[in-house]
N, C-alpha and C positions, 0 to 999 in steps of 0.2 A: 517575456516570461518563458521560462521551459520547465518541462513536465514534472521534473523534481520542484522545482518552488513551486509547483500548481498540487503536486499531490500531497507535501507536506502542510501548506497552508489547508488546505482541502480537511486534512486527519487533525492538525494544531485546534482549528477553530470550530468543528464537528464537535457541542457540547458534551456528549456521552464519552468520546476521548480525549479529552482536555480535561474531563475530570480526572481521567483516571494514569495520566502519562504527562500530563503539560504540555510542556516541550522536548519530551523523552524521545526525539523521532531524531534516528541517525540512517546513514547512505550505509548501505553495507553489512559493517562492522559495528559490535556493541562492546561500547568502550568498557575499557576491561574497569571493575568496582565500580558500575554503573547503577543505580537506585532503582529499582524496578519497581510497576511496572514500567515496559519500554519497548519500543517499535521500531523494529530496521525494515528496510528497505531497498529492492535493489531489481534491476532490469534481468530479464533473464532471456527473453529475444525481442526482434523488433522486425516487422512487417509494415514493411509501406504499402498502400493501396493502389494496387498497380491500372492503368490504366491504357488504352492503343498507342498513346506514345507519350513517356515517362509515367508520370504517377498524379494523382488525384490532388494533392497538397495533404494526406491524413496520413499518420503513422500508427498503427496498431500494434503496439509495446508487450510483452506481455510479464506484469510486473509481480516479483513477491514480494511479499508483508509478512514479516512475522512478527506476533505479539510474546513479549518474552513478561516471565512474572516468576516470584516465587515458586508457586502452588500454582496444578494444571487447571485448578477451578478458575484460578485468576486471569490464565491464559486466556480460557474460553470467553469469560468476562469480556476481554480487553477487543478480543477477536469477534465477538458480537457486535462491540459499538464500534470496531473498524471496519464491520461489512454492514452497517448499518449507513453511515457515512457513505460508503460509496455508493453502496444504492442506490442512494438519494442522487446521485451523477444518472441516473438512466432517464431523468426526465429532465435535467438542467440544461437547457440549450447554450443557455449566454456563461456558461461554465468554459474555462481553458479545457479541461476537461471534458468530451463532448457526450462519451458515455462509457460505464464501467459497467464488465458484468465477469462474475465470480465463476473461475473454470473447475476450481477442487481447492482442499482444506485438509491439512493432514497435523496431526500431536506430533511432536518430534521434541521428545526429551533429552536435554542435554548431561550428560553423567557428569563431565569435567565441571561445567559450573553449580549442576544440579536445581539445573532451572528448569523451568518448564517452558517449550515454544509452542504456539499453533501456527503452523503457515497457510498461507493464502495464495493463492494466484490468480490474479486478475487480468483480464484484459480490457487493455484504454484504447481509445478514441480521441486524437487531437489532431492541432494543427501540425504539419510537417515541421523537424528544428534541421535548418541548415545548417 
């Protein structure tokens, strides 16, 4: 498993975001006439846990999530039950996942589509991917 199939399975099967996105979860890029609402995703740095000689086997990613919707109430909406979901990663041991914790959250509205985003950015705890 790597970290992308573990965080989108993680937000797909999280019931407060599966109502409201299904399967709306893309890497990246959101497909242009995409149905909202809808959640990208995308790595923004990556720290390994260094150790006296090489590294621990952990990688600390530090990932964003943004919930895209209509209207920025929707946003919020969608952005509660995806840091709801993750939270729930701070006590899941037997998780690929080993723990998520939420570093900042910002509105960033898009004029060209005239959508609404909230971003997220989190920091993960897994196993190292070779």
């Amino acid at each position: 498993m790597t970290i992308d199939e573990a965080l989108v399975s993680r937000l797909a099967t999280a019931p407060d975001v599966a109502a409201l996105v299904g399967e709306r979860i893309f890497a990246e890029v959101l497909p242009y006439g995409q149905a909202m609402p809808a959640i990208t995703y995308q790595h923004i740095s990556l720290s390994p846990l260094p150790v006296l000689r090489g590294t621990a086997g952990l990688d600390n990613p530090r990932v964003q999530i943004d919930c895209w919707a209509d209207t920025y109430n929707e946003a919020r909406s969608l952005a509660r039950a995806v840091r709801g979901a993750m939270k729930g990663l701070e006590s899941v041991a037997e998780s690929y996942i080993g723990a998520a914790s939420l570093i900042g959250s910002r509105g960033l509205p898009d004029a060209d589509s005239r959508r609404s985003r909230v971003s997220m950015d989190f920091s993960l705890w897994h196993p190292e991917e070779t």
